[in-house]
N, CA, C and O of each residue as an XYZ file, in Angstrom:
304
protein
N      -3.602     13.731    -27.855
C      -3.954     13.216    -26.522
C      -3.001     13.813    -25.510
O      -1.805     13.637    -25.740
N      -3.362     14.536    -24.354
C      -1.989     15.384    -23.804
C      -1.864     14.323    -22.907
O      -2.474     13.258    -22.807
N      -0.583     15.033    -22.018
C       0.495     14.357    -21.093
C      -1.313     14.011    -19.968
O      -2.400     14.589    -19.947
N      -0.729     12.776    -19.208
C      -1.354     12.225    -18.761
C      -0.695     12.998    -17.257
O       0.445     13.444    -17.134
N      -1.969     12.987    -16.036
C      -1.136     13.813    -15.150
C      -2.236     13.508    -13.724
O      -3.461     13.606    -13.797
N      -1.597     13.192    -12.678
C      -2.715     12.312    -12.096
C      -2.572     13.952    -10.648
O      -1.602     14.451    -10.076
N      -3.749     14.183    -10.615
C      -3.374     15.243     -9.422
C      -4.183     14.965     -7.748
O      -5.308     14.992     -7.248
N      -3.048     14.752     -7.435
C      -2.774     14.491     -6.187
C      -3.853     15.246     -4.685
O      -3.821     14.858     -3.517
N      -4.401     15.975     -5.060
C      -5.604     16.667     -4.783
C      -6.968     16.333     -4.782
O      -7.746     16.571     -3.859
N      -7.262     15.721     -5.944
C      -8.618     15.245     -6.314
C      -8.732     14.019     -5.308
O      -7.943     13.562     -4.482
N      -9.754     13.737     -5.615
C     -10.000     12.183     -5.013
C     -10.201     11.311     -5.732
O     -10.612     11.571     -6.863
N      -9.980      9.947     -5.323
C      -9.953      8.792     -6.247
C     -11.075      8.740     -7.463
O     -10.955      8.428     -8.648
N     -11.937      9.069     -6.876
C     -13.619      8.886     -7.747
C     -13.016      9.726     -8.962
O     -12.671      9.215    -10.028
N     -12.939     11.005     -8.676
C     -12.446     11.979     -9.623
C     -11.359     11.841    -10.504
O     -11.368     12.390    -11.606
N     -10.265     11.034    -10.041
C      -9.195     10.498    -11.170
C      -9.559      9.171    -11.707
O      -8.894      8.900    -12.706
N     -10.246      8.429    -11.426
C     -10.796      6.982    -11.683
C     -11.861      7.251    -12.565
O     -12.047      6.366    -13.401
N     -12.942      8.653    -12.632
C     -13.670      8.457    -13.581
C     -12.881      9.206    -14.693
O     -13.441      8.881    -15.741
N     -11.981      9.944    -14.939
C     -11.529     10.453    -15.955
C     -10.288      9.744    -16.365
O      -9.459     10.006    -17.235
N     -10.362      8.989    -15.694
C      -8.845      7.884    -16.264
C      -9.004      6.228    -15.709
O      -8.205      5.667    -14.959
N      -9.875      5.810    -16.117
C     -10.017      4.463    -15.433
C      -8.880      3.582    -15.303
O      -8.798      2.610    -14.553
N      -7.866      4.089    -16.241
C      -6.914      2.848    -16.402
C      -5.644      3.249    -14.552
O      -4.536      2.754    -14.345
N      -6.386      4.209    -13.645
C      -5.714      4.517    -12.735
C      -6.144      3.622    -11.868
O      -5.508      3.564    -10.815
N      -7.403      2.619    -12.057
C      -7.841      1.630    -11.344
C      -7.167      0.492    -10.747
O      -7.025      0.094     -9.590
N      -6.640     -0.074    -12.371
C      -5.730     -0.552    -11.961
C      -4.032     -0.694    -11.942
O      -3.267     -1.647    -12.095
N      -3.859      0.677    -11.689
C      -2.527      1.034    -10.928
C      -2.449      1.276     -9.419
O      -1.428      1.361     -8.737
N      -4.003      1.390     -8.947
C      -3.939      2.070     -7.963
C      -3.937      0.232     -7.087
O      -3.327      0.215     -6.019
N      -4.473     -0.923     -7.469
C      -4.783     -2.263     -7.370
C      -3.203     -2.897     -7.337
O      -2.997     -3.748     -6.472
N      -2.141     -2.545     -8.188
C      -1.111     -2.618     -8.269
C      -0.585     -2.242     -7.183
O      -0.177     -3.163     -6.474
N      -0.407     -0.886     -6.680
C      -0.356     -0.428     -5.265
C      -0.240     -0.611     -4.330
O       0.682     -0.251     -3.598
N      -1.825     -1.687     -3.906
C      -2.093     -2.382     -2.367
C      -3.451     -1.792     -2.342
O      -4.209     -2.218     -1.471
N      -3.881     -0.885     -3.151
C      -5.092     -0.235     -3.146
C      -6.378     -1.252     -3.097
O      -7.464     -0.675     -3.150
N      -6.420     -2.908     -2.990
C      -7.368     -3.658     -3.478
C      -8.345     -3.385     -3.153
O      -9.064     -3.314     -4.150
N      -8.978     -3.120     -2.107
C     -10.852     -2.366     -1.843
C     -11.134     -1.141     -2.989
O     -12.305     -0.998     -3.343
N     -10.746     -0.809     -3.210
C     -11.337      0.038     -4.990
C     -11.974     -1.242     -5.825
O     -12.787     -0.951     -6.703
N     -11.764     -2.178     -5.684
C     -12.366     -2.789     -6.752
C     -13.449     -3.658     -6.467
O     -14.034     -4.393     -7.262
N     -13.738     -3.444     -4.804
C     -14.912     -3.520     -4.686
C     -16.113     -2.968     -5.012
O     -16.145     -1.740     -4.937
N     -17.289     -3.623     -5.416
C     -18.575     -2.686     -5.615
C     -18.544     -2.107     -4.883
O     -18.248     -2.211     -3.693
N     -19.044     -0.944     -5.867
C     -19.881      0.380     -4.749
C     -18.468      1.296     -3.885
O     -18.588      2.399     -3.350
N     -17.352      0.572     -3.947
C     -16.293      1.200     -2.752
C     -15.914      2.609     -3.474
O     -15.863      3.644     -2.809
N     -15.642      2.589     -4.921
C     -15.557      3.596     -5.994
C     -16.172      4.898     -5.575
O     -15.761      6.053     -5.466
N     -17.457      4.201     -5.358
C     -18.796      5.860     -5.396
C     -18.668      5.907     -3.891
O     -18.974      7.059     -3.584
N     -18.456      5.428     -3.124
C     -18.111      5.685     -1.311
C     -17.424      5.966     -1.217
O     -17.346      7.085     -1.723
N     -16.627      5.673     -0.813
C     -15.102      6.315      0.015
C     -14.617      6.487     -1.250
O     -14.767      7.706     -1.320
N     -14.035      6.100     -2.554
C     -13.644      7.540     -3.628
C     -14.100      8.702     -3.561
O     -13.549      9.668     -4.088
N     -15.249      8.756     -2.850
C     -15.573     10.005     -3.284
C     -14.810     10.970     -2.312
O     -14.462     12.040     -2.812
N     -14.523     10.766     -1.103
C     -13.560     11.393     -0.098
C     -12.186     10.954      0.150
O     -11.350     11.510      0.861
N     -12.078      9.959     -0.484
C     -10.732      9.996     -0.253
C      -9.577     10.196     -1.412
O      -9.694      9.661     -2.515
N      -8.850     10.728     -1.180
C      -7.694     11.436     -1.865
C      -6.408     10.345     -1.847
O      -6.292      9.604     -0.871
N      -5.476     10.276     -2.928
C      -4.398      9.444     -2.823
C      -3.123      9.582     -1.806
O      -2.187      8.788     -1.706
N      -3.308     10.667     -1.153
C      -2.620     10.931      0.120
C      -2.996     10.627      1.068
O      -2.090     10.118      1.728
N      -4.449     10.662      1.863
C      -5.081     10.221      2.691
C      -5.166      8.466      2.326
O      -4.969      7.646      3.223
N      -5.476      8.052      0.931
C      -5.247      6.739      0.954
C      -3.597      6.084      1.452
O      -3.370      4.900      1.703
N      -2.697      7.102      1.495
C      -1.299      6.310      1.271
C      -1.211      6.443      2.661
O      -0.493      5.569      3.148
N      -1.712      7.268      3.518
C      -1.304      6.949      4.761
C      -2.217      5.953      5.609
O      -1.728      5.347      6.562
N      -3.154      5.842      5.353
C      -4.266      5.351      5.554
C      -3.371      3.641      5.273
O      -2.958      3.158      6.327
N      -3.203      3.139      4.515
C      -3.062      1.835      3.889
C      -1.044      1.502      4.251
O      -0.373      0.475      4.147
N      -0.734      2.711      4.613
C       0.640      2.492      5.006
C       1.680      2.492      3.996
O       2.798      1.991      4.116
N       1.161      3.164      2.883
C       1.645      3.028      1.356
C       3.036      4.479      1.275
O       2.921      5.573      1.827
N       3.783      4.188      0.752
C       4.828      5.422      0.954
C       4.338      6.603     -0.150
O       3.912      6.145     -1.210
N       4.350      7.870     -0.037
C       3.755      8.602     -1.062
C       4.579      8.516     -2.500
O       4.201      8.677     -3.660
N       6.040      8.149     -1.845
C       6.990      8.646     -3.021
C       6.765      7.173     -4.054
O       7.330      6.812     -5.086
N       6.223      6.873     -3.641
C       6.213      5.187     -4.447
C       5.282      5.279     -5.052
O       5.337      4.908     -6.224
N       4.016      5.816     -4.509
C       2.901      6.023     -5.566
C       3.315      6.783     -6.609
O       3.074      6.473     -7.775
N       4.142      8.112     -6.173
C       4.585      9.103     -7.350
C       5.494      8.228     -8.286
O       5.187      8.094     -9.471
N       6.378      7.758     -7.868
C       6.949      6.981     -8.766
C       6.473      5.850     -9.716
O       7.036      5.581    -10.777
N       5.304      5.173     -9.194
C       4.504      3.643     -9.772
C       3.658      4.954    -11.042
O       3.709      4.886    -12.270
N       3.088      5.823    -10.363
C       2.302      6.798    -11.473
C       3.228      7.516    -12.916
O       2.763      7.567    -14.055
N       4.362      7.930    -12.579
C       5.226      8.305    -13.628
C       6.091      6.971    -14.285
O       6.841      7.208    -15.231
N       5.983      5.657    -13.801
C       6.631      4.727    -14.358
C       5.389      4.402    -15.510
O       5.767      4.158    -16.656
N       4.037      4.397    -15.243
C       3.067      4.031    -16.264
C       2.938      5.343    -17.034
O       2.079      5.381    -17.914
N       3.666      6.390    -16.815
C       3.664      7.704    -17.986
C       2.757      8.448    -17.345
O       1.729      8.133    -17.946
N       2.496      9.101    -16.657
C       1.897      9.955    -15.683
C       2.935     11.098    -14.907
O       4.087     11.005    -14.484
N       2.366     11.734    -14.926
C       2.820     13.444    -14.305
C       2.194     13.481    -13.075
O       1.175     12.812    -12.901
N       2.767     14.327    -11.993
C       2.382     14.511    -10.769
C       1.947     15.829    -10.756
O       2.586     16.821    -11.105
N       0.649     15.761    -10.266
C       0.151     17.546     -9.738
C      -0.223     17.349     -8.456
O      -0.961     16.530     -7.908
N       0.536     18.408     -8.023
C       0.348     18.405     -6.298
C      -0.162     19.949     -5.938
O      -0.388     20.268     -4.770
């Protein structure tokens, strides 16, 4: 099973369907509208975890850090 590695590029939809368990890290976060219906296939689909962190007022380095504390790699 390789290194787990969340890239910072994609958009939510795109790391959420290949890693669901980023759902709820991202809920952990402050991210809570992801876990609304339907919010997943909408705005995941354009929005990116950078555009979410500024967007929501979230610090980037904290996401990087909350993502490598659950064993996750950063691709930027």
């Amino acid at each position: 099973m390789g290194n787990k590695v969340v890239d910072l590029s994609k958009t939510v939809y795109e790391l959420c369907s290949t890693n669901p368990e980023i759902i709820d890290i991202l809920i952990e976060l402050g991210f809570k509208d992801i876990a609304k219906p339907g919010m997943l296939q909408t705005a995941g689909r354009i929005m990116t975890l950078s555009k979410g962190a500024a967007m929501k007022k979230i610090d980037l380095n904290t996401i990087k850090e909350t993502f490598k504390n659950h064993g996750y790699e950063i691709a930027e």
